[in-house]
C-alpha positions as CSV (number, residue, x, y, z in Angstrom):
1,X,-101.2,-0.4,38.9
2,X,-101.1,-3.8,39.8
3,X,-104.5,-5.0,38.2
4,X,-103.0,-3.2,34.7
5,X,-99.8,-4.5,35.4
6,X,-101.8,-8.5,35.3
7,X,-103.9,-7.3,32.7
8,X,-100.6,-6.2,30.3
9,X,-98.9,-9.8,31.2
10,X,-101.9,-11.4,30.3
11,X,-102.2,-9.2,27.4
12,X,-99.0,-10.6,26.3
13,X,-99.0,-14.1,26.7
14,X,-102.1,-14.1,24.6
15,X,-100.4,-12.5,21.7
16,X,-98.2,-15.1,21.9
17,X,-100.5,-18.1,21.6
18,X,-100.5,-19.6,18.4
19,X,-103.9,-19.3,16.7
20,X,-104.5,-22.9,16.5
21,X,-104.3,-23.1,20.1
22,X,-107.6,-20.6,20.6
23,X,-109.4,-22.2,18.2
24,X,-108.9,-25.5,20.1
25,X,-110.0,-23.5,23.1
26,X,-113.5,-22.8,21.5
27,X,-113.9,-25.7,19.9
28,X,-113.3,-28.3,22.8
29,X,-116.2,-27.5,24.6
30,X,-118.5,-27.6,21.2
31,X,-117.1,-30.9,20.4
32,X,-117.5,-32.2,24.1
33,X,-121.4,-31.1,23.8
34,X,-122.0,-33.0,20.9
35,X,-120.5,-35.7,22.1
36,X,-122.7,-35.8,25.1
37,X,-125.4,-35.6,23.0
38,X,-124.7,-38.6,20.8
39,X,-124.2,-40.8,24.4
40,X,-128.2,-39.1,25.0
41,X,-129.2,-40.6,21.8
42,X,-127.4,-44.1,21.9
43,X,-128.9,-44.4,25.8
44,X,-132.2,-43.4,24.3
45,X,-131.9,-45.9,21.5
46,X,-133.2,-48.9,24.0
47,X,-137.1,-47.0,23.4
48,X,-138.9,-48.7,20.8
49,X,-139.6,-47.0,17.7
50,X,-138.7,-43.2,19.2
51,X,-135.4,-44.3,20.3
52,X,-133.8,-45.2,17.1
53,X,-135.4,-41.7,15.5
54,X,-133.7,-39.6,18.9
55,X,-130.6,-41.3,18.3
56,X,-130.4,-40.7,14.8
57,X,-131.2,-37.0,15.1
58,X,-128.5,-36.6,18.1
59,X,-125.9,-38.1,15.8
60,X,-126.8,-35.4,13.1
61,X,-126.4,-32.8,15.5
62,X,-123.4,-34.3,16.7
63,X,-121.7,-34.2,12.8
64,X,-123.1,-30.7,12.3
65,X,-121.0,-29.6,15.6
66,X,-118.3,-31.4,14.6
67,X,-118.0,-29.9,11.0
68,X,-118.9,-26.1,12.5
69,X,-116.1,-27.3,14.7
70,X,-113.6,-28.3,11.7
71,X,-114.7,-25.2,10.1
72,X,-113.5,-22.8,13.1
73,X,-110.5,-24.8,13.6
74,X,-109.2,-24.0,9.3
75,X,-109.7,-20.3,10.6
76,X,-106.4,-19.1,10.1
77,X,-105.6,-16.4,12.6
């Protein structure tokens, strides 16, 4: 009783979450990853020749995560 009890409340409170709110719950961690990735590519950016091409390829990942990102957030729910 109790475990359906936590699961009801829980249950609730989600329905009550605005929609923008879980989106921003998915997309935080994307955003945080593709972050990380473009502080990869700038530390790899000291290497010669290579360097410059890593960092410029993190930093395309890193808009393409942030645009999938944008997109997920305009989800209305």
């Amino acid at each position: 009783m109790k475990m359906l009890t936590r699961f009801a409340v829980v249950a609730l409170m989600a329905s009550m979450l605005s929609g923008c709110f879980l989106t921003k719950i998915v997309t935080t961690p994307m955003r945080i990853v593709g972050a990380g990735g473009s502080v990869l590519g700038a530390g790899l950016s000291i290497i010669p020749v290579a360097g410059n091409t890593a960092d410029e390829a993190l930093e395309g990942v890193d808009g393409a995560i942030d645009q999938a990102a944008d997109t997920i957030d305009d989800v209305p729910i």
